[in-house]
KOLLUMNU-580829 format. One line per field, with one value per residue (C-alpha): x, y, z; chain; residue number from 1. Coordinates in steps of 0.5 Angstrom, whole numbers, plus 500, padded with zeros to 3 digits. Example, Ala and Ser with C-alpha at 12.3 -4.5 7.8 and 13.67 -1.06 7.14 Angstrom:
BEGIN
xx: c(525:527);
yy: c(491:498);
zz: c(516:514);
kette: c(A:A);
nr: c(1:2);
REM end
This chain:
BEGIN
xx: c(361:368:373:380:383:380:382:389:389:386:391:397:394:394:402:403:400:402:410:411:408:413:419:417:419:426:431:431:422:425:430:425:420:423:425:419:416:421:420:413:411:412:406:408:411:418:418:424:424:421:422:421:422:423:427:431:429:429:427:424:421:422:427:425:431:430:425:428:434:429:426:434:435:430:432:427:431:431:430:430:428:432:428:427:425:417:411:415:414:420:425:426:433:436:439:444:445:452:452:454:449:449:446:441:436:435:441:437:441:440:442:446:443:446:442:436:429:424:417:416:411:411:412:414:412:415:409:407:399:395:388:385:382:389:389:396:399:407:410:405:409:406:412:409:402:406:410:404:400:405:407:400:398:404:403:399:403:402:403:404:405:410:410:409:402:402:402:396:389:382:380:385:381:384:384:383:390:392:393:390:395:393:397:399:405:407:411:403:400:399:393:389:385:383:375:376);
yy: c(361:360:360:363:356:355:360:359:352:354:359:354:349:354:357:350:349:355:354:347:350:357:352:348:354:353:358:361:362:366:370:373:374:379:383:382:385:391:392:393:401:402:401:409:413:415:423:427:424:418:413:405:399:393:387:381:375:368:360:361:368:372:377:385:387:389:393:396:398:401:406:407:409:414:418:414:412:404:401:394:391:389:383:386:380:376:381:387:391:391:396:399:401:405:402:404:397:396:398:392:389:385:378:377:373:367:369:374:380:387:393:394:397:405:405:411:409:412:411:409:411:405:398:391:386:378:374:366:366:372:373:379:382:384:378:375:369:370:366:366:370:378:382:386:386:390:394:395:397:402:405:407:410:415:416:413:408:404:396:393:385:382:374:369:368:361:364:367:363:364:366:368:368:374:376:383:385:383:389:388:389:395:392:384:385:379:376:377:383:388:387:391:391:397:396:389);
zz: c(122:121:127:127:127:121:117:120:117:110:110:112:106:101:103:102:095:093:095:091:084:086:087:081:077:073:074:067:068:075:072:066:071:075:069:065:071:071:064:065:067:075:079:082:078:080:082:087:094:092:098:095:100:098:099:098:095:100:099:092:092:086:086:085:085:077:079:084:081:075:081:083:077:076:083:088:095:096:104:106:112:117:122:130:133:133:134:132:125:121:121:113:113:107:102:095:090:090:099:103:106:114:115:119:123:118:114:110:108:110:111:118:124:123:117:117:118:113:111:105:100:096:099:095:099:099:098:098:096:094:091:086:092:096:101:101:106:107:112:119:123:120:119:114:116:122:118:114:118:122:115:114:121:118:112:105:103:097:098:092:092:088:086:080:077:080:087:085:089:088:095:101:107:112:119:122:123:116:111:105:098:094:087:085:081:076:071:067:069:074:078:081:088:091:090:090);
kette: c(A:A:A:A:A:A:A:A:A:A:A:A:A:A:A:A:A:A:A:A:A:A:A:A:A:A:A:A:A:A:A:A:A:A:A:A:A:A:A:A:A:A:A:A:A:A:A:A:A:A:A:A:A:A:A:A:A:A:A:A:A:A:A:A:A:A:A:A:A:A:A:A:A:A:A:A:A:A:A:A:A:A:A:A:A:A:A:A:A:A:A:A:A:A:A:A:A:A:A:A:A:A:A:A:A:A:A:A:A:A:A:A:A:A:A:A:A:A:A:A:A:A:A:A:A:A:A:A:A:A:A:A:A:A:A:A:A:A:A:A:A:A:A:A:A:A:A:A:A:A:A:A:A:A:A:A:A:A:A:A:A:A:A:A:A:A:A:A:A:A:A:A:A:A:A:A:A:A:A:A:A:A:A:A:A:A:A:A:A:A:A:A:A:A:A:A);
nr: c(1:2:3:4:5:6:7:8:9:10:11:12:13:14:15:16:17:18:19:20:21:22:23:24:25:26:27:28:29:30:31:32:33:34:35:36:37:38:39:40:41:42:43:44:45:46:47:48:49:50:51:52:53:54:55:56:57:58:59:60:61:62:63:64:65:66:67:68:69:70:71:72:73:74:75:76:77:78:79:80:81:82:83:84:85:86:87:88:89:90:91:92:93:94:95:96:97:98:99:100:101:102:103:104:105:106:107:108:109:110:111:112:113:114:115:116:117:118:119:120:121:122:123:124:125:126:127:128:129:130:131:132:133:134:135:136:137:138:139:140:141:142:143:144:145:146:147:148:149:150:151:152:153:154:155:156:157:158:159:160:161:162:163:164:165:166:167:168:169:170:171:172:173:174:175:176:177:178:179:180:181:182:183:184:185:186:187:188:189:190:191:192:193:194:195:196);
REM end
């Protein structure tokens, strides 16, 4: 039976793999996988009241801000996260493109702390390695397992992982309090994994 250090380990080796073939991507392979992305269909069609969280792109990370402004541009409202502090969910603000945006913890830009709070229908989560099967690695510290798991006690929420193909590995090991991606987007496909 394998133990929690070890899935911690194996988790740790693949986020480290996965990392140096994201950051070996050139700037122009980056650009045009955000907007190939974009240009695809939406993993959920826009409708009146349509909430999307989504969010700014650190380190490496591809940018979903095409994508979101596709969603924007169809009348869906936009949130961010904005970080509470270790072991707590985060906060998803409310968002225009164009608002001016604070920085917060890490120096990750975010909407200031009067923004309203809503629950998104749809959520674009950052990612460093994910498998066909909706198991995802981000940085170790489990935001969005906390984020995604408050959001779904609330409502059904569609969890859409956004990353390049080279993120992708063939197994991700998952723990118990990790939520599982109902979709993959890349700048290749749209990848489904409910019933995975």
């Amino acid at each position: 039976m394998t133990s929690i250090t070890d899935i911690v380990a194996k988790k740790a080796e693949l986020r480290a793999a996965a990392l140096v073939r994201r950051d070996a991507l050139s700037p122009d392979e980056r650009a045009k996988a955000g907007e190939a992305i974009a240009a695809r269909d939406l993993p959920l069609a826009p409708r009146p009241g349509l909430i999307v969280s989504g969010f700014m792109p650190i380190r490496s990370e591809i940018n979903p801000l095409p994508l979101m402004r596709r969603y924007a541009e169809a009348g869906a409202q936009l949130l961010l996260p904005a970080i509470d502090g270790r072991g707590k969910p985060l906060h998803l603000r409310s968002w225009k493109i164009g608002d001016k945006l604070v920085t917060g913890q890490w120096n990750i830009r975010e909407p200031a702390a009067d923004a309203p709070e809503l629950v998104p229908d749809l959520m674009l989560v950052p990612l460093a390695v994910f498998d066909r099967r909706g198991h995802r690695i981000g940085y170790g510290a489990g935001y969005y397992d906390m984020t995604i798991a408050k959001a779904r006690a609330q409502k059904p929420v569609l969890a859409v992982g956004v990353a390049f193909a080279v993120q992708e590995a063939p197994e991700v090991p998952n723990l118990a309090h990790d939520e599982p991606l109902d979709l993959v987007l890349t700048e290749k496909e749209a990848i489904d994994c409910r019933g995975a």
